[in-house]
C-alpha positions in Angstrom: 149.4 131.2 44.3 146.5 133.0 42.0 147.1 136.5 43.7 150.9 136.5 43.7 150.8 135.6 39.7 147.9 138.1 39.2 150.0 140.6 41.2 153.2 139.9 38.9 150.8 140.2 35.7 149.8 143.7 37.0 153.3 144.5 38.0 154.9 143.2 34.7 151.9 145.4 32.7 152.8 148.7 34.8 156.1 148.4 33.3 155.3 147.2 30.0 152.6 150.6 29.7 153.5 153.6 31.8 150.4 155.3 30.4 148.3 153.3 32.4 148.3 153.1 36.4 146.6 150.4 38.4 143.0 150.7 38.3 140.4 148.7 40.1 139.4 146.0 38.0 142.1 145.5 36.0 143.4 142.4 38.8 139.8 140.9 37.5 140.8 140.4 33.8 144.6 139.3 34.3 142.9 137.1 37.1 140.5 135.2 34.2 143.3 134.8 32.2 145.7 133.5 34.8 142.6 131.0 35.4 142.1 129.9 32.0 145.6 129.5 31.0 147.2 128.8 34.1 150.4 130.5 33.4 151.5 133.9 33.9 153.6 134.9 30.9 150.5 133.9 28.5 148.0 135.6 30.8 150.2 138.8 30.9 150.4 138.4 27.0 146.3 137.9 26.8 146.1 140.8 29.5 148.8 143.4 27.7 147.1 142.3 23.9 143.5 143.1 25.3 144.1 146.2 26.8 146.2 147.3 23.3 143.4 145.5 20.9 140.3 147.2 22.6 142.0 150.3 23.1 141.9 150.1 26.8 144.4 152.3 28.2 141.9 155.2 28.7 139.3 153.2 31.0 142.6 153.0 33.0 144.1 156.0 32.9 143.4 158.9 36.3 140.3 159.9 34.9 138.9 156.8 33.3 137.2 159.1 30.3 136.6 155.7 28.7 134.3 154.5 31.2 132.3 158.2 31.1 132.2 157.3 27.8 130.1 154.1 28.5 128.2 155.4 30.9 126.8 157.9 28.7 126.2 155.2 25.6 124.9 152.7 28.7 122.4 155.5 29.8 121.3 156.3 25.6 120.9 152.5 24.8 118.9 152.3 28.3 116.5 154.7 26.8 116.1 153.4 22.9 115.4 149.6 24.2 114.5 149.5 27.4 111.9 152.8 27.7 110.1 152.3 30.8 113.0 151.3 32.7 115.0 154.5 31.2 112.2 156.7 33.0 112.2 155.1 35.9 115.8 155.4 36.8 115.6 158.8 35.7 112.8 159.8 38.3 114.6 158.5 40.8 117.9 160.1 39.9 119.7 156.9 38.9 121.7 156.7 35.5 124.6 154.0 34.2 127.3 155.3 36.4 125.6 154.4 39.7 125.5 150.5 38.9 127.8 149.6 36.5 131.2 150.6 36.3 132.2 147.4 37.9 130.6 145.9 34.9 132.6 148.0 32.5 135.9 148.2 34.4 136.1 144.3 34.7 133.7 142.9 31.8 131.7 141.2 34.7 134.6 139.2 35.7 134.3 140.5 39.3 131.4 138.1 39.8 134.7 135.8 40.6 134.7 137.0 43.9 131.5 135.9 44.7 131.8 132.4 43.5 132.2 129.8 45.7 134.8 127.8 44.6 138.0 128.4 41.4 135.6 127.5 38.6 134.6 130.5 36.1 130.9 130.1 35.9 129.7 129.1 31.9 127.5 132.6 31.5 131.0 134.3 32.2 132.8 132.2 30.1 130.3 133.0 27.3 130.1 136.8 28.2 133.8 136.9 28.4 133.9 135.3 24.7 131.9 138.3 23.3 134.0 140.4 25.0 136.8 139.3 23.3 134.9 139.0 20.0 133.2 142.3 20.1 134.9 144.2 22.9 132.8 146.6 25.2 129.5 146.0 22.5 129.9 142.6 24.0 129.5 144.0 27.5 126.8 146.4 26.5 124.5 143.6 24.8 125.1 141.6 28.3 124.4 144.7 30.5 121.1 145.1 28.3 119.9 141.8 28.8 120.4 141.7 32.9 118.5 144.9 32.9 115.9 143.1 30.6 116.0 140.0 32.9 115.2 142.2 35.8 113.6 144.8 34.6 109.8 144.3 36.0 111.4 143.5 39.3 113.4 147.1 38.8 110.4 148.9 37.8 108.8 148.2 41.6 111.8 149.3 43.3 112.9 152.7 45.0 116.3 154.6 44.9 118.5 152.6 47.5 117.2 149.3 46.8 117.0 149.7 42.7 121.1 150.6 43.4 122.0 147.8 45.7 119.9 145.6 44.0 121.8 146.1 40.7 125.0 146.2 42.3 124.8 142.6 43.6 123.3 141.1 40.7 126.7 139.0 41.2 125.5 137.3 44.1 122.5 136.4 42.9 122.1 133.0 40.7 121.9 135.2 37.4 125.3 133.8 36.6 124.7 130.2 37.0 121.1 129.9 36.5 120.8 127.3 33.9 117.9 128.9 32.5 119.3 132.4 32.0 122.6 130.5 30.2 119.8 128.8 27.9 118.4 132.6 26.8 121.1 134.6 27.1 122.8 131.7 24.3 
């Protein structure tokens, strides 16, 4: 089955890297590989080259300084292209880490779980790409744009539902709205 390959993937990569412990997330990307390749000792090789490539080990490590990394780069780049949205998470006490370390920790590919069926959606498959291509710049350009998608429907909203509002983006239709594919492409 998909989690007991996933699980040997993970298992195999714990051994491979003792730097790096089990983080949430991490069962996302060796999941999209086991999907697209369908077999475990490429997907561990794709999995083990990623994390070594983008430098990875440190979003994984105790405490992920990686990710506070992106959270503060996420919060600056809010502010130089996206203003008025910058100021209004700020007033209402909201910044990067409060809606998208799940972005960061699993390049989007936890949107998986809310699919209905085995089939990676195209806008992940295309997100994924310039992941690969650019690393996390990839998944900054692609956290940009949601926020640009949504952002007059963001700037109405209050504390709680401006967080759970970006924090199920996934179950919305962004990710297989044929229209959003068309622009974000």
């Amino acid at each position: 089955t998909m989690q007991l390959a996933v699980e040997n993937i993970l298992r195999g990569y714990a051994i491979y890297n003792h730097e790096v412990q089990y983080c949430q997330g991490m069962n996302f990307l060796a999941g999209v590989f086991y999907l697209i390749y369908q077999d475990e000792a490429v997907a561990f090789s794709m999995f083990s080259n990623l994390i070594s490539l983008l430098k990875l080990s440190d979003m994984y490590k105790q405490d992920v300084p990686l990710l506070k990394t992106f959270f503060h780069q996420m919060n600056r780049l809010i502010a130089i292209y996206l203003p008025k949205l910058h100021t209004h998470l700020y007033e209402e006490g909201i910044n990067a880490a409060y809606f998208s370390s799940a972005w960061f920790l699993t390049a989007f590919t936890y949107i998986l779980q809310y699919t209905k069926d085995i089939k990676i959606p195209d806008l992940l498959l295309v997100i994924f790409d310039s992941f690969l291509y650019s690393g996390y710049k990839g998944i900054m350009q692609t956290s940009l744009y949601i926020l640009s998608h949504f952002e007059d429907k963001l700037l109405g909203m209050r504390y709680e539902e401006l967080v759970q509002f970006l924090n199920d983006v996934p179950r919305t239709d962004f990710f297989t709205n044929p229209t959003v594919i068309k622009e974000y492409n």
